[in-house]
N, CA and C atoms as an extended XYZ file, in Angstrom:
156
Properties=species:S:1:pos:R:3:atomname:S:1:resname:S:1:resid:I:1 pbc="F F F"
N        -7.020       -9.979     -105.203 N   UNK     1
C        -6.631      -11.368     -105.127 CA  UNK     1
C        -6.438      -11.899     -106.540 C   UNK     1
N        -5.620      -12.441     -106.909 N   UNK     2
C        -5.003      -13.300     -108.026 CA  UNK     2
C        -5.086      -14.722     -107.885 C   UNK     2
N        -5.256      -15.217     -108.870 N   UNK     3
C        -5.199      -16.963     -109.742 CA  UNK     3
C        -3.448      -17.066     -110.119 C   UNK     3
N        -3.588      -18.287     -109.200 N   UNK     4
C        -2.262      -18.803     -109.583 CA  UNK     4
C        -2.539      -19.616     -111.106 C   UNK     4
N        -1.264      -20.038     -111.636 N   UNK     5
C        -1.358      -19.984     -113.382 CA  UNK     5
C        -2.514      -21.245     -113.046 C   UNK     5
N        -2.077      -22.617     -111.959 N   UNK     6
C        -2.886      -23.895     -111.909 CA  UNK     6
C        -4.452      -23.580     -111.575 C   UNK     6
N        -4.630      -22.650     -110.842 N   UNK     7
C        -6.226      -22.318     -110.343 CA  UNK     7
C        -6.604      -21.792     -112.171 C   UNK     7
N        -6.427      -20.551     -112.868 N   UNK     8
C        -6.322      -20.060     -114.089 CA  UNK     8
C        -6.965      -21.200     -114.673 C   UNK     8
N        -5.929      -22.066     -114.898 N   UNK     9
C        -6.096      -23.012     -115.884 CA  UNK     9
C        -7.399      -24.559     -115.476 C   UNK     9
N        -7.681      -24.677     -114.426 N   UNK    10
C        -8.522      -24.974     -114.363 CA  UNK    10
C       -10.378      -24.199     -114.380 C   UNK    10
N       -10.237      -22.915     -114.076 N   UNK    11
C       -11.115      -22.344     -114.027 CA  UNK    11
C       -11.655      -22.623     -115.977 C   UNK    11
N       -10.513      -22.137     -116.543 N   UNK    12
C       -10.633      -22.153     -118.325 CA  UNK    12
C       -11.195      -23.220     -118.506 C   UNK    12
N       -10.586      -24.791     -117.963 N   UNK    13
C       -11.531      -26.316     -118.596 CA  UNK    13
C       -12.775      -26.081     -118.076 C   UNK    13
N       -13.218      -25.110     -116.495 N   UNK    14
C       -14.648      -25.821     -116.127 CA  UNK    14
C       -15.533      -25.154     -117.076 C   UNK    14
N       -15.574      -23.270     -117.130 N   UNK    15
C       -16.466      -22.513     -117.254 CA  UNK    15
C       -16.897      -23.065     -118.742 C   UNK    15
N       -16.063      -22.844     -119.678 N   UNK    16
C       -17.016      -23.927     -120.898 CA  UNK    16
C       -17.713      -24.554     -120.888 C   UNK    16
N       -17.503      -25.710     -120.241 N   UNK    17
C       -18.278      -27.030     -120.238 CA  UNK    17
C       -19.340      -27.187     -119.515 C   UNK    17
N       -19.246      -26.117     -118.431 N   UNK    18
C       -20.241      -26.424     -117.269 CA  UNK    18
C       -19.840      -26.988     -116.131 C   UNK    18
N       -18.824      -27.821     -116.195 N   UNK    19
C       -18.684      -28.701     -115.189 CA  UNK    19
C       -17.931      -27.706     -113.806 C   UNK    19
N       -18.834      -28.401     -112.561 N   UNK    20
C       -18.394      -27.591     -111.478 CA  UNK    20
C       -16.696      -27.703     -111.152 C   UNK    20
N       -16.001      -26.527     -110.612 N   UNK    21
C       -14.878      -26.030     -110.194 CA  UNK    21
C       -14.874      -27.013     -108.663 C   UNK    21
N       -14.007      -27.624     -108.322 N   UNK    22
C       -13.594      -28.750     -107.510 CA  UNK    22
C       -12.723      -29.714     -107.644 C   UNK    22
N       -12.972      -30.384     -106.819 N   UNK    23
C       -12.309      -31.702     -106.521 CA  UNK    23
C       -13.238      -32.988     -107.357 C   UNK    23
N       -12.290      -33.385     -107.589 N   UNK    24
C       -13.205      -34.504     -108.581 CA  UNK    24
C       -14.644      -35.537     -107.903 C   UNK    24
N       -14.095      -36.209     -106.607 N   UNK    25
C       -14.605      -36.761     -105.346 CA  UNK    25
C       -15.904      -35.698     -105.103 C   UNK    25
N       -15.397      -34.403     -104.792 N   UNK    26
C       -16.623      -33.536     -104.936 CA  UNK    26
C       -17.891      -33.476     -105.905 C   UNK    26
N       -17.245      -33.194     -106.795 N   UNK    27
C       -17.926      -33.524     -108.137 CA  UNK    27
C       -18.779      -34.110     -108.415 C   UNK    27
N       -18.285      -35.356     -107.794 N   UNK    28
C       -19.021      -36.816     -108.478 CA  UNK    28
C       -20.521      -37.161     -106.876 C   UNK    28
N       -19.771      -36.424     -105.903 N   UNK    29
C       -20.847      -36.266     -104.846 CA  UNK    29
C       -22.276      -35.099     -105.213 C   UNK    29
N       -21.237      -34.040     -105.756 N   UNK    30
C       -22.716      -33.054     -105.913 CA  UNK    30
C       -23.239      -33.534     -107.232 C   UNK    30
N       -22.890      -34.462     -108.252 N   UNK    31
C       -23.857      -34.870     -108.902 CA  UNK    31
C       -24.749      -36.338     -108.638 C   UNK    31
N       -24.085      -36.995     -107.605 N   UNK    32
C       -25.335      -37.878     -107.143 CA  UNK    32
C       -26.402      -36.949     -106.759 C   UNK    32
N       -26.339      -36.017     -105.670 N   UNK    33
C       -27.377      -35.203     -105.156 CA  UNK    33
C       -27.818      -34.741     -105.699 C   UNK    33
N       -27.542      -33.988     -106.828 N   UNK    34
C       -28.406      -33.356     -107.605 CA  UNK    34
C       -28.929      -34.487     -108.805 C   UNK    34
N       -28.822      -35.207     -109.242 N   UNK    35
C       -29.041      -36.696     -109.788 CA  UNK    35
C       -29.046      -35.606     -111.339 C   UNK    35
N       -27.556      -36.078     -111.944 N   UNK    36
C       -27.236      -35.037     -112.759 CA  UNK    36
C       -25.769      -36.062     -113.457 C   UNK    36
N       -25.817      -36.249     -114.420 N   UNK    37
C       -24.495      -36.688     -115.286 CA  UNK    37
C       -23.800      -35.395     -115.397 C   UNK    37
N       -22.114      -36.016     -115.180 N   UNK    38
C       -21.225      -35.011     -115.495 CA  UNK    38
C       -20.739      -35.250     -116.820 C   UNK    38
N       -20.496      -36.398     -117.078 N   UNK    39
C       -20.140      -36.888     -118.355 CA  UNK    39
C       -20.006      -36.048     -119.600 C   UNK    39
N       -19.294      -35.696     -120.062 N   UNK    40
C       -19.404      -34.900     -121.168 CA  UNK    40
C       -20.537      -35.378     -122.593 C   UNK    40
N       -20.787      -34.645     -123.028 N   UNK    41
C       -21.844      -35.494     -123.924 CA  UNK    41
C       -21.657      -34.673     -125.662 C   UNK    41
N       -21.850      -35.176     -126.585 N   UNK    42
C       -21.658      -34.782     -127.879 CA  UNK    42
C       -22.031      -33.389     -128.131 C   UNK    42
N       -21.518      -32.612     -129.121 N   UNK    43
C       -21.908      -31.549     -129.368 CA  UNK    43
C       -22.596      -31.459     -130.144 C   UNK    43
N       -23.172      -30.555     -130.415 N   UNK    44
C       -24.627      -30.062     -131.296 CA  UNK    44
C       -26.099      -30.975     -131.084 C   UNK    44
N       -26.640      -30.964     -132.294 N   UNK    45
C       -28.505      -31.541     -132.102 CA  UNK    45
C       -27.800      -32.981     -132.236 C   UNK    45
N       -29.038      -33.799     -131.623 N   UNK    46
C       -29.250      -35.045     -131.803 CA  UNK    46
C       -29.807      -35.621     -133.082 C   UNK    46
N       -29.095      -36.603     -133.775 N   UNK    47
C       -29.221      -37.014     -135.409 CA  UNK    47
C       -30.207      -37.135     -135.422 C   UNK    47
N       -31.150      -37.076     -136.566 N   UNK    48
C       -32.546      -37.707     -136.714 CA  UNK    48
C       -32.690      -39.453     -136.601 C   UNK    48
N       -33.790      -39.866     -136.312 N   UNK    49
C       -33.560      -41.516     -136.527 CA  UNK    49
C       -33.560      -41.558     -137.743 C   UNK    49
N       -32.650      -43.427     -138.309 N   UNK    50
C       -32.976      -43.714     -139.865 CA  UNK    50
C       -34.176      -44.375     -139.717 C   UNK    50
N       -35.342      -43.596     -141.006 N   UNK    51
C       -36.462      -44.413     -141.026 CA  UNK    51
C       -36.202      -45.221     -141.727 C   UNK    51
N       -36.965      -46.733     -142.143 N   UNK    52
C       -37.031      -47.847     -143.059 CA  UNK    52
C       -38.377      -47.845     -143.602 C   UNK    52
């Protein structure tokens, strides 16, 4: 069985990121349930605070 080029090319945006392979509507359902942001979020460590 083969990936059409559109299945392909979505598989490439999810597996990086994490984000589940679906329907968007889906998506946004299995992360209420799992009580889980999809949101993409910054890369690398979190800055230190500025002390005063």
């Amino acid at each position: 069985m083969s990936l059409t080029e559109k299945e392909l090319s979505a598989l490439r945006q999810s597996a990086p990121s994490g984000r589940p392979l679906g329907s968007p509507s889906w998506a946004e359902r299995l992360a209420l349930q799992l009580i889980i942001a999809l949101s993409p979020r910054q890369r690398g460590r979190l800055r230190k605070a500025e002390q005063k």
